[in-house]
N, CA, C and O atoms as a Maestro MAE file, in Angstrom:
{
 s_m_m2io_version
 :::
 2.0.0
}

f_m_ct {
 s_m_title
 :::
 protein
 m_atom[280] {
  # First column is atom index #
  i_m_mmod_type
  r_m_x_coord
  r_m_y_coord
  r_m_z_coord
  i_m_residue_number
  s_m_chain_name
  s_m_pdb_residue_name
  s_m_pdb_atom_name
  i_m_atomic_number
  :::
  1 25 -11.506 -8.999 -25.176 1 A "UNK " " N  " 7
  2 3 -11.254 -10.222 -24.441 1 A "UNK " " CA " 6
  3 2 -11.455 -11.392 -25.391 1 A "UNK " " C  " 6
  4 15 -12.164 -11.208 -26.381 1 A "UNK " " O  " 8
  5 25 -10.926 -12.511 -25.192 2 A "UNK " " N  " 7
  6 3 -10.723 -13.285 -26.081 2 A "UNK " " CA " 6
  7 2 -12.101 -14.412 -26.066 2 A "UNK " " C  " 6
  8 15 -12.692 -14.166 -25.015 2 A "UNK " " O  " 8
  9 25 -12.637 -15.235 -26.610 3 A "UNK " " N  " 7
  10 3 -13.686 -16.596 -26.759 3 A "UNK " " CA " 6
  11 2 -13.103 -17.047 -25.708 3 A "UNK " " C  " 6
  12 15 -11.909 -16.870 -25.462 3 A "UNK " " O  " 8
  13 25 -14.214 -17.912 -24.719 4 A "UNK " " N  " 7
  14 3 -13.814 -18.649 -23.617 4 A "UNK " " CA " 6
  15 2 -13.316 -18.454 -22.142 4 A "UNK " " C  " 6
  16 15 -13.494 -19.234 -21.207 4 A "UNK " " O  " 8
  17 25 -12.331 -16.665 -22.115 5 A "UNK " " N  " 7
  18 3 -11.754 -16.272 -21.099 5 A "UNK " " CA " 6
  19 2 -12.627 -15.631 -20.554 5 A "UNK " " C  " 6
  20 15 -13.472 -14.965 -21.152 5 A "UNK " " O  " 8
  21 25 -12.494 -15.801 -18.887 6 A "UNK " " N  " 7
  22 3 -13.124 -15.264 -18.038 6 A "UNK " " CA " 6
  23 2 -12.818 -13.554 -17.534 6 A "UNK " " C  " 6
  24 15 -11.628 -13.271 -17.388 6 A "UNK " " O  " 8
  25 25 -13.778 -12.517 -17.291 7 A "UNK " " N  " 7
  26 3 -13.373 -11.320 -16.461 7 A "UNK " " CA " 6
  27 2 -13.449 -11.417 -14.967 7 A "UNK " " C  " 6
  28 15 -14.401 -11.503 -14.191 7 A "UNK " " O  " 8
  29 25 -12.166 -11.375 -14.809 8 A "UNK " " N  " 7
  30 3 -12.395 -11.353 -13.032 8 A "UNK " " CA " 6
  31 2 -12.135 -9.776 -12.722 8 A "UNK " " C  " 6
  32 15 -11.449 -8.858 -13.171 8 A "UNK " " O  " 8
  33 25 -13.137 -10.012 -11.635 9 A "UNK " " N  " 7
  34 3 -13.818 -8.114 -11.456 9 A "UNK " " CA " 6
  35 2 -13.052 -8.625 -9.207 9 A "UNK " " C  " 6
  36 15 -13.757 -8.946 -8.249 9 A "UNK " " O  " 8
  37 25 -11.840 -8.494 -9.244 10 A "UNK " " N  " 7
  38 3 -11.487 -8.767 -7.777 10 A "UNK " " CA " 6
  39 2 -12.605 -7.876 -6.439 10 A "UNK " " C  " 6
  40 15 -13.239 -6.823 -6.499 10 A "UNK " " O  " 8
  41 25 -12.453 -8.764 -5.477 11 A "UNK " " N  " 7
  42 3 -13.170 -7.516 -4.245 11 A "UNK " " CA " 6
  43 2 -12.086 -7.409 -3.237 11 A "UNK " " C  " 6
  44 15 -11.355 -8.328 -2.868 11 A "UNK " " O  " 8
  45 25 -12.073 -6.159 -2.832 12 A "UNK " " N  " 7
  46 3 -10.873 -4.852 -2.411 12 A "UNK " " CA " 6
  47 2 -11.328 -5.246 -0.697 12 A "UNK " " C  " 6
  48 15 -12.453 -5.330 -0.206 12 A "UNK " " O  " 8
  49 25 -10.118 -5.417 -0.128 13 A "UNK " " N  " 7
  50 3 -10.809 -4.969 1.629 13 A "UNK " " CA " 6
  51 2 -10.400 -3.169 1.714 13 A "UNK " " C  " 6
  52 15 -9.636 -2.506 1.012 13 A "UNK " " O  " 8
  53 25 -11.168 -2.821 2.742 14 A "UNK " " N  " 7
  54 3 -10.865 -1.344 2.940 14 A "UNK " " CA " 6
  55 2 -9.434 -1.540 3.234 14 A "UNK " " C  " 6
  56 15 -8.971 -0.442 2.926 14 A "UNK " " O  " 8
  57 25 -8.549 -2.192 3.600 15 A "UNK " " N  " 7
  58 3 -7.368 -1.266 3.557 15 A "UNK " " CA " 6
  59 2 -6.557 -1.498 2.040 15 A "UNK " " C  " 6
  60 15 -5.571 -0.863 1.666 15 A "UNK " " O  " 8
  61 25 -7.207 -2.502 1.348 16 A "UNK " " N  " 7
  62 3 -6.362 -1.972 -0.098 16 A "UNK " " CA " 6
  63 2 -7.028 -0.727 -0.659 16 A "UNK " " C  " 6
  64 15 -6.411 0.270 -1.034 16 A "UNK " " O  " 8
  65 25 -8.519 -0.900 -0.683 17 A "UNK " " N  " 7
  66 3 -9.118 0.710 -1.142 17 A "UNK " " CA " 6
  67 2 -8.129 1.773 -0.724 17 A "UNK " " C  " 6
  68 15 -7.371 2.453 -1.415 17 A "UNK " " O  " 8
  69 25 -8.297 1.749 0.383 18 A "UNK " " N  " 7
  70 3 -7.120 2.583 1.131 18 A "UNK " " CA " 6
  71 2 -6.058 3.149 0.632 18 A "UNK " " C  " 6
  72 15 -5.808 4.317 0.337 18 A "UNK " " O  " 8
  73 25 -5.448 2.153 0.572 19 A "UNK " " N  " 7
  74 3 -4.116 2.166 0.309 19 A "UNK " " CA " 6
  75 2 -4.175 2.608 -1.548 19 A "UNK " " C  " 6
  76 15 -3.320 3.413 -1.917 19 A "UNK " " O  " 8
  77 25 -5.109 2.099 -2.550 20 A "UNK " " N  " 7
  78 3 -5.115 2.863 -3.776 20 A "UNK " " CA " 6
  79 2 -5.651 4.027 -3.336 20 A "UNK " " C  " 6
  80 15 -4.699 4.769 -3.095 20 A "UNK " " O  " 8
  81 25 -6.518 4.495 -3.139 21 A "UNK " " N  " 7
  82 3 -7.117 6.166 -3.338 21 A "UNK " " CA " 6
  83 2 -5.522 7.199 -1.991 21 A "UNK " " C  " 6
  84 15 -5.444 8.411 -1.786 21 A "UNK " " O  " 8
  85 25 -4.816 6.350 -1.551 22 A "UNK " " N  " 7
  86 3 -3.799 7.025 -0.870 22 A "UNK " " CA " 6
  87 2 -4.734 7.725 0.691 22 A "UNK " " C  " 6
  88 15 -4.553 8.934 0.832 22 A "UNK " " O  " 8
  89 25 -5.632 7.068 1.752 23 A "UNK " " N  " 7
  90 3 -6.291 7.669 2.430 23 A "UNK " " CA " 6
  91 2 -6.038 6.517 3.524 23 A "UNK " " C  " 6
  92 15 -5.548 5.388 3.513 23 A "UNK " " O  " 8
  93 25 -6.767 7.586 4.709 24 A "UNK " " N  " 7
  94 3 -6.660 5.877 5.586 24 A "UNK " " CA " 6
  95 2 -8.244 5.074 5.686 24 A "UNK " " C  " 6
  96 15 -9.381 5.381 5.327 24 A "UNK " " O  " 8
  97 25 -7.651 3.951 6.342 25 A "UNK " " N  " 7
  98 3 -9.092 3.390 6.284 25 A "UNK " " CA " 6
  99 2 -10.397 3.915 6.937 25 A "UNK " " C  " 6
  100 15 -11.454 3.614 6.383 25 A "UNK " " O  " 8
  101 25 -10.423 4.655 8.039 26 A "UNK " " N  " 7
  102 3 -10.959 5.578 8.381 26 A "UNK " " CA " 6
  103 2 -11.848 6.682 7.525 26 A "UNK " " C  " 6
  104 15 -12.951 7.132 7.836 26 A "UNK " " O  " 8
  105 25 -11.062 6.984 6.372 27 A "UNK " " N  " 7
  106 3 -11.312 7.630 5.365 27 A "UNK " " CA " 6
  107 2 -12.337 7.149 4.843 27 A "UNK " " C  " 6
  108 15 -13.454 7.664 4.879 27 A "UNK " " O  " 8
  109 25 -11.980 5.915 4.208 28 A "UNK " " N  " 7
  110 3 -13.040 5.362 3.255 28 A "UNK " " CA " 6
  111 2 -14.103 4.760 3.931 28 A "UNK " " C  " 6
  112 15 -15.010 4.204 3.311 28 A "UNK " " O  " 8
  113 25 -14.066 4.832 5.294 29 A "UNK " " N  " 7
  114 3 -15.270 4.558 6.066 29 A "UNK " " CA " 6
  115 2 -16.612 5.546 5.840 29 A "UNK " " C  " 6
  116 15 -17.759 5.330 5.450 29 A "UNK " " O  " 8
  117 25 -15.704 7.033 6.395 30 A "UNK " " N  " 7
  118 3 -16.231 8.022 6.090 30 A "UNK " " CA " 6
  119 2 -16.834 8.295 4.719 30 A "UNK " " C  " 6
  120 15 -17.877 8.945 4.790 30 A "UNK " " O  " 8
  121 25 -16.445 7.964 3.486 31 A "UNK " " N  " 7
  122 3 -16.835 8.374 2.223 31 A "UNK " " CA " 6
  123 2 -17.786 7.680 2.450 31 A "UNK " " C  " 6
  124 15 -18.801 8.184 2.931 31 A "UNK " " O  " 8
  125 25 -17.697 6.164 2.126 32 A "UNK " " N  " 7
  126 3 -18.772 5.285 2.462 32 A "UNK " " CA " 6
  127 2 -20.175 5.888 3.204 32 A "UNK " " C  " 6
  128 15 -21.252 5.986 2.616 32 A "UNK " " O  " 8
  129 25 -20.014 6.150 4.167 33 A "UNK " " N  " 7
  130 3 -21.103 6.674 5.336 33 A "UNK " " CA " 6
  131 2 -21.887 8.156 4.501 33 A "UNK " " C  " 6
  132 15 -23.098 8.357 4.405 33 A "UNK " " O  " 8
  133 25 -20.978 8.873 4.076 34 A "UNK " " N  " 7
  134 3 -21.560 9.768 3.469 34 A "UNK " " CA " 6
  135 2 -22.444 9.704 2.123 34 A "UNK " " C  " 6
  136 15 -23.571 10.158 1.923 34 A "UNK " " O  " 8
  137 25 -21.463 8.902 1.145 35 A "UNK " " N  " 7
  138 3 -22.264 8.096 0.270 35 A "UNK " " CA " 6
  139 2 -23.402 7.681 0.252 35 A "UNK " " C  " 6
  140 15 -23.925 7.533 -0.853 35 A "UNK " " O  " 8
  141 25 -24.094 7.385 1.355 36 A "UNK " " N  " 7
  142 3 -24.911 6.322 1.589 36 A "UNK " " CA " 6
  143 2 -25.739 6.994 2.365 36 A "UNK " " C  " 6
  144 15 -26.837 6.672 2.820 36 A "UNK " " O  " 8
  145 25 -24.985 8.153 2.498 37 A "UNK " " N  " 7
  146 3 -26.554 9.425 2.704 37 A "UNK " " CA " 6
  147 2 -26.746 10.486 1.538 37 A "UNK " " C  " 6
  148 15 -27.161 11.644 1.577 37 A "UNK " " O  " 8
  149 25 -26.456 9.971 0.854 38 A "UNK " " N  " 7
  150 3 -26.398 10.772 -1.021 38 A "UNK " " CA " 6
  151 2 -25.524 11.979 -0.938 38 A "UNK " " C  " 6
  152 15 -25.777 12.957 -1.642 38 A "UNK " " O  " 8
  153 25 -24.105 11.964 0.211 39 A "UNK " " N  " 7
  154 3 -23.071 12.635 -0.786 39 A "UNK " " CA " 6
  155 2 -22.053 12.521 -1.250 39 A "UNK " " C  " 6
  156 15 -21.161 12.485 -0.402 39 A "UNK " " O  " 8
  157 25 -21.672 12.429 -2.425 40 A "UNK " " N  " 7
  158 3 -21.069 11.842 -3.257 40 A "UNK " " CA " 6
  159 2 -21.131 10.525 -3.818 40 A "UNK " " C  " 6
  160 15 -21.976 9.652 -3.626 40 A "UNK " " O  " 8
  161 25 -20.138 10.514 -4.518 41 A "UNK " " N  " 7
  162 3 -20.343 9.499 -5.428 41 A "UNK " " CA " 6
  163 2 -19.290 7.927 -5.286 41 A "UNK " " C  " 6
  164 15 -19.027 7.127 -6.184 41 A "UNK " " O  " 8
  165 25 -18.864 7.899 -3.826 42 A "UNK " " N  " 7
  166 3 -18.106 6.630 -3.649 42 A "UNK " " CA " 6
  167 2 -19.085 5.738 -3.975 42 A "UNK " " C  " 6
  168 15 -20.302 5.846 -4.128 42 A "UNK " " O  " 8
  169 25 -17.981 4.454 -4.084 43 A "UNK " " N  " 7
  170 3 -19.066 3.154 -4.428 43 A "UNK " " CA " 6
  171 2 -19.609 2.284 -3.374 43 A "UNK " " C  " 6
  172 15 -18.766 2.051 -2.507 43 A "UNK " " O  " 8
  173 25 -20.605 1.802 -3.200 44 A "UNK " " N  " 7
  174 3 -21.429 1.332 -2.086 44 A "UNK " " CA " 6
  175 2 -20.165 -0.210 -1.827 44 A "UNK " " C  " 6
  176 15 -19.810 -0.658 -2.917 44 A "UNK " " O  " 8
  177 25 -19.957 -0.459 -1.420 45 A "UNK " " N  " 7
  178 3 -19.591 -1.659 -0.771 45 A "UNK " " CA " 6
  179 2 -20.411 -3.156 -1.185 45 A "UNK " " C  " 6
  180 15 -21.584 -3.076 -1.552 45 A "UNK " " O  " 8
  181 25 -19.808 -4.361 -1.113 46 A "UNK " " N  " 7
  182 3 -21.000 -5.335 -1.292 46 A "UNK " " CA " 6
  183 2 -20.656 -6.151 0.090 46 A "UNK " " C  " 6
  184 15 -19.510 -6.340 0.498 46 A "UNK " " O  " 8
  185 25 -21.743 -6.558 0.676 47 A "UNK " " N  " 7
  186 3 -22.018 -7.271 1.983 47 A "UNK " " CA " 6
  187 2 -21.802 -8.943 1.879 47 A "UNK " " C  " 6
  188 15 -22.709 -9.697 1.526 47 A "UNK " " O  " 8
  189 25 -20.449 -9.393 2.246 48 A "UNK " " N  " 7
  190 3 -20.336 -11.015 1.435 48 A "UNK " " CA " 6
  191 2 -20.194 -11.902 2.870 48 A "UNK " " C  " 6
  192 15 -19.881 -13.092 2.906 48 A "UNK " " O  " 8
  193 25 -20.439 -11.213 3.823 49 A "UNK " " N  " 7
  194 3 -20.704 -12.122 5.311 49 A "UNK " " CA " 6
  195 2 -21.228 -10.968 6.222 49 A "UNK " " C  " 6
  196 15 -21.598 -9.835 5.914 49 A "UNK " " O  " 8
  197 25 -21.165 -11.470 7.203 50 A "UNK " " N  " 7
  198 3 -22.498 -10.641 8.236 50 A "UNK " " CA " 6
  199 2 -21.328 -9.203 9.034 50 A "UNK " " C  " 6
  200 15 -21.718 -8.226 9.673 50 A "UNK " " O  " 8
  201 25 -19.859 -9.588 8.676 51 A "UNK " " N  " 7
  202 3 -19.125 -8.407 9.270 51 A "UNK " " CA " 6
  203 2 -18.192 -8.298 8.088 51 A "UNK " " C  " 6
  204 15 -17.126 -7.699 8.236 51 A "UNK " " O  " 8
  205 25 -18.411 -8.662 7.298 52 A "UNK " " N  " 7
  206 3 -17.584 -8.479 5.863 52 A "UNK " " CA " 6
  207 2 -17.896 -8.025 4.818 52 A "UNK " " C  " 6
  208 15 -18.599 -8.795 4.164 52 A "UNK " " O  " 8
  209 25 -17.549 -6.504 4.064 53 A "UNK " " N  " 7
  210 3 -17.747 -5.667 3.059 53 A "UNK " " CA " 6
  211 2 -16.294 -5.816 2.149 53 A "UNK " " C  " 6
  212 15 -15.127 -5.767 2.538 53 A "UNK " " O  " 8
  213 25 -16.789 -5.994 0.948 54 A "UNK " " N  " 7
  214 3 -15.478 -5.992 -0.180 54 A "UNK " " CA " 6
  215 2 -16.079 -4.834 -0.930 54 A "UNK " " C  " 6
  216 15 -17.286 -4.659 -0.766 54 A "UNK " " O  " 8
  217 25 -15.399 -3.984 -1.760 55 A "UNK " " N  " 7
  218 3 -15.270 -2.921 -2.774 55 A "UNK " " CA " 6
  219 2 -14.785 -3.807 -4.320 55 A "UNK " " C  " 6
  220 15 -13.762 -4.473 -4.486 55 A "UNK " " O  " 8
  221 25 -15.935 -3.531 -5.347 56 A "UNK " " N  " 7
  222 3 -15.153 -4.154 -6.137 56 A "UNK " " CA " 6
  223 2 -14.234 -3.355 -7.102 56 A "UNK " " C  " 6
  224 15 -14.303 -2.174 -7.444 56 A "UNK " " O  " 8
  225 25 -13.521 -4.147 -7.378 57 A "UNK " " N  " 7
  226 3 -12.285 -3.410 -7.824 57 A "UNK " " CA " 6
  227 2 -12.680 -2.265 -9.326 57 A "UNK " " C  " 6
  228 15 -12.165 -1.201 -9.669 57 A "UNK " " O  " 8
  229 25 -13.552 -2.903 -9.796 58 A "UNK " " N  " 7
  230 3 -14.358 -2.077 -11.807 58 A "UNK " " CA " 6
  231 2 -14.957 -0.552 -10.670 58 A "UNK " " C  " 6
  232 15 -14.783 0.656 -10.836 58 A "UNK " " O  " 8
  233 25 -15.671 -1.305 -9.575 59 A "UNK " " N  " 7
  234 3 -16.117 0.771 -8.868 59 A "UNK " " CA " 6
  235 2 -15.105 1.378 -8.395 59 A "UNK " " C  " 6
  236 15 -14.944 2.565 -8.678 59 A "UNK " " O  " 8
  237 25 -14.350 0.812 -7.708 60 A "UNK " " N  " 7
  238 3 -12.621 2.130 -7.625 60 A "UNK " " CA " 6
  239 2 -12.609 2.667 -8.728 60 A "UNK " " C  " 6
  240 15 -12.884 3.851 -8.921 60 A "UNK " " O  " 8
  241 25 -12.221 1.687 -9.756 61 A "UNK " " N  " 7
  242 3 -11.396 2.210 -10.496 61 A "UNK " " CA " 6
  243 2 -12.457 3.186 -11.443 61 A "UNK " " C  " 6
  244 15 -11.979 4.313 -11.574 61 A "UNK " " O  " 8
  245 25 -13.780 3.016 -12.130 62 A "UNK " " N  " 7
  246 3 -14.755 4.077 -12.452 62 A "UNK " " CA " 6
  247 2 -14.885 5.589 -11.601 62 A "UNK " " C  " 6
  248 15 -15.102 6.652 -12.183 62 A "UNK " " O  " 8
  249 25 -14.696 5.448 -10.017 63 A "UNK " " N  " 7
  250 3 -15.106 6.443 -8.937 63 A "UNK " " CA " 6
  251 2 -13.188 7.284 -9.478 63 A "UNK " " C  " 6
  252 15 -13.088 8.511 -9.497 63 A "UNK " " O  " 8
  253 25 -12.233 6.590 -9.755 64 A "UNK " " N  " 7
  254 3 -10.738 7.413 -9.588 64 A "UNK " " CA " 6
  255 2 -11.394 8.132 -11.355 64 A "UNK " " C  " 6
  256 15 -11.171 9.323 -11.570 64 A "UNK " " O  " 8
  257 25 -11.960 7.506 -12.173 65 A "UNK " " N  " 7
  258 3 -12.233 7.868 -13.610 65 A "UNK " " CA " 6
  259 2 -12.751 9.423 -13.856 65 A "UNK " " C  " 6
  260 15 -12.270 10.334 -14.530 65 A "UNK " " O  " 8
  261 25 -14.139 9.328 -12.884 66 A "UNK " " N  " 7
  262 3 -15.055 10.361 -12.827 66 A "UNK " " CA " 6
  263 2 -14.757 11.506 -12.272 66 A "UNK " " C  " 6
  264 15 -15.057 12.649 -12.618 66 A "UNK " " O  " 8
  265 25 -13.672 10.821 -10.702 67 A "UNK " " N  " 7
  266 3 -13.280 11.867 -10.012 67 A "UNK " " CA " 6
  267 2 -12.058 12.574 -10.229 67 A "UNK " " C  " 6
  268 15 -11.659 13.482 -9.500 67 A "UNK " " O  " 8
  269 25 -11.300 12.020 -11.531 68 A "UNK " " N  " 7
  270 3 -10.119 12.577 -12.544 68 A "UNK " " CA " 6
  271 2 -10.295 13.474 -13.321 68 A "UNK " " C  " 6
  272 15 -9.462 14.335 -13.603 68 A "UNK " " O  " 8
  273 25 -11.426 13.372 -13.767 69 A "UNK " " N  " 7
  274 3 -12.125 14.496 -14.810 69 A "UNK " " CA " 6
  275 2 -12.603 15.828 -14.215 69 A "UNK " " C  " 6
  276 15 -12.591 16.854 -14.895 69 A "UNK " " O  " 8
  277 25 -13.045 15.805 -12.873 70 A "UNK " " N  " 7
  278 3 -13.573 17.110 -12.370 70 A "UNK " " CA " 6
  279 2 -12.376 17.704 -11.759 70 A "UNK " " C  " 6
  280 15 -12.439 18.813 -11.229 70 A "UNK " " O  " 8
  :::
 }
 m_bond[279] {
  # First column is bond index #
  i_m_from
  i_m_to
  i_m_order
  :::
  1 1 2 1
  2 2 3 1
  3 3 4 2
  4 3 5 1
  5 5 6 1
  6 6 7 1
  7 7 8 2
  8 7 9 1
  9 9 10 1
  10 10 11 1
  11 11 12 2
  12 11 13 1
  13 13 14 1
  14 14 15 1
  15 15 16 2
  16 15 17 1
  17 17 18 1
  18 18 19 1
  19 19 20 2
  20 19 21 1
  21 21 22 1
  22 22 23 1
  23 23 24 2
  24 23 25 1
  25 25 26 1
  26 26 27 1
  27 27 28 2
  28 27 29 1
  29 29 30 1
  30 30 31 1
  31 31 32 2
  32 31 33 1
  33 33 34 1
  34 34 35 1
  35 35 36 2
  36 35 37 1
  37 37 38 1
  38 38 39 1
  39 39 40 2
  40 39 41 1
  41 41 42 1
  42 42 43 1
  43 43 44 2
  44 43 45 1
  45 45 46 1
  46 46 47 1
  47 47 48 2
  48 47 49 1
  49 49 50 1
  50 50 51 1
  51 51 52 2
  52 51 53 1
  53 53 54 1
  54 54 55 1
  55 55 56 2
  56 55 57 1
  57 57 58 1
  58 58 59 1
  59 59 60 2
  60 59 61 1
  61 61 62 1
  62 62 63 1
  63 63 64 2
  64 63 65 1
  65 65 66 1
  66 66 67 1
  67 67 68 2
  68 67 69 1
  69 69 70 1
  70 70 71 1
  71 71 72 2
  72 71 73 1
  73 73 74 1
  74 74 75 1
  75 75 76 2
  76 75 77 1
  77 77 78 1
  78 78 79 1
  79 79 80 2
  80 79 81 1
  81 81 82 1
  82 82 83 1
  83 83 84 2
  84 83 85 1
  85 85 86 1
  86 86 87 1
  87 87 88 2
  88 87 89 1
  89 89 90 1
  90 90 91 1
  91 91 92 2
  92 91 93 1
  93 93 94 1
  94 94 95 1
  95 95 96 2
  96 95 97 1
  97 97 98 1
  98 98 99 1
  99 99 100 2
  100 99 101 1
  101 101 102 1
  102 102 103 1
  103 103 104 2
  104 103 105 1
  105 105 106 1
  106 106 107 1
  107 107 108 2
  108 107 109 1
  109 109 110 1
  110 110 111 1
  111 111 112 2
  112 111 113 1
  113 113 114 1
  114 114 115 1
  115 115 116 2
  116 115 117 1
  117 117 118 1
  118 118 119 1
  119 119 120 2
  120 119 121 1
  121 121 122 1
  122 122 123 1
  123 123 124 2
  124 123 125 1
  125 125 126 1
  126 126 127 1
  127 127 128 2
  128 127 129 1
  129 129 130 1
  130 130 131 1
  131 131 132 2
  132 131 133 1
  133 133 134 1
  134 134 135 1
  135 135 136 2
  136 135 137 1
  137 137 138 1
  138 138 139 1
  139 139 140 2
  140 139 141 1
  141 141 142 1
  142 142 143 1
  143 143 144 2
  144 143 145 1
  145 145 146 1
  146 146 147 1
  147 147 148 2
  148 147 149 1
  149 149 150 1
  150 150 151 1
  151 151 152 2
  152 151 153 1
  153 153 154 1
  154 154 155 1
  155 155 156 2
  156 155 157 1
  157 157 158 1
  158 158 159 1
  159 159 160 2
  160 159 161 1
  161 161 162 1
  162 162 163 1
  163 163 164 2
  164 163 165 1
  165 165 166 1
  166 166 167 1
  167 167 168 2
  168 167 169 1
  169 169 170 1
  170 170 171 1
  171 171 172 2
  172 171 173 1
  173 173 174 1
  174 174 175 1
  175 175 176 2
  176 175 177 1
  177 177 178 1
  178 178 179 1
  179 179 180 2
  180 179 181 1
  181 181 182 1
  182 182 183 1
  183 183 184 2
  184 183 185 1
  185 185 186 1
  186 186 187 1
  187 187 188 2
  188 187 189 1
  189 189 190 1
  190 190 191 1
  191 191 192 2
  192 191 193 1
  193 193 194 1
  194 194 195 1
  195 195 196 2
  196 195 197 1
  197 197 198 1
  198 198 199 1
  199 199 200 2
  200 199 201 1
  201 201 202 1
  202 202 203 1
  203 203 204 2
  204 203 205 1
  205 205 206 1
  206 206 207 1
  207 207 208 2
  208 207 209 1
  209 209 210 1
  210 210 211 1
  211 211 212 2
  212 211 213 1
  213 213 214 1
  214 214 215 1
  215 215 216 2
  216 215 217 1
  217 217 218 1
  218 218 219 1
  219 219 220 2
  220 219 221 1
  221 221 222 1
  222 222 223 1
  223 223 224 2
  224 223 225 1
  225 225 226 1
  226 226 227 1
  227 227 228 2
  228 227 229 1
  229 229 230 1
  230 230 231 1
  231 231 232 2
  232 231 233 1
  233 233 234 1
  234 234 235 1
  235 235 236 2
  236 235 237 1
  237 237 238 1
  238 238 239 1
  239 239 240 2
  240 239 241 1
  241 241 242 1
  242 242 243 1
  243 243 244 2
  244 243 245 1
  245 245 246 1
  246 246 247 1
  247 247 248 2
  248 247 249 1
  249 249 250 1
  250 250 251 1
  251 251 252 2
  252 251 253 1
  253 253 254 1
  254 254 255 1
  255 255 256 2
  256 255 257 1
  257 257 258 1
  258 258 259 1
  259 259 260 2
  260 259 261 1
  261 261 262 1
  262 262 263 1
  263 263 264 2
  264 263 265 1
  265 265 266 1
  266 266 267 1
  267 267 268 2
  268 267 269 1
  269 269 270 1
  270 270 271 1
  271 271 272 2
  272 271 273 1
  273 273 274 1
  274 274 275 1
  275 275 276 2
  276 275 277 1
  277 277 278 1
  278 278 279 1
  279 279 280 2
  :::
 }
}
């Protein structure tokens, strides 16, 4: 990256997650939920209002990385 330029790291609503991993939103509810009882390895969500969760876009794309290799 160049002196001066910024990294923008975007945040995902579940239906673009969605719509990249090819699932429905439902889906990634479910991963989520499971996740967050230690199974697997989806990425936790970040909480940016009191009914609003974004995914940021660097954990998709690490979680499609890890889960490419196995």
């Amino acid at each position: 990256m160049s002196e001066g330029m910024i990294e923008v790291h975007p945040l995902m609503t579940v239906e673009q997650v969605a719509s990249v991993l090819n699932v429905g939103q439902r889906t990634v509810w479910r991963m989520t939920s499971r996740a967050e009882a230690g199974v697997g390895n989806f990425p936790k969500p970040k909480r940016i209002a009191s009914k609003t969760v974004r995914w940021r876009w660097e954990d998709i794309q690490n979680y499609l990385a890890e889960n490419s290799r196995n």
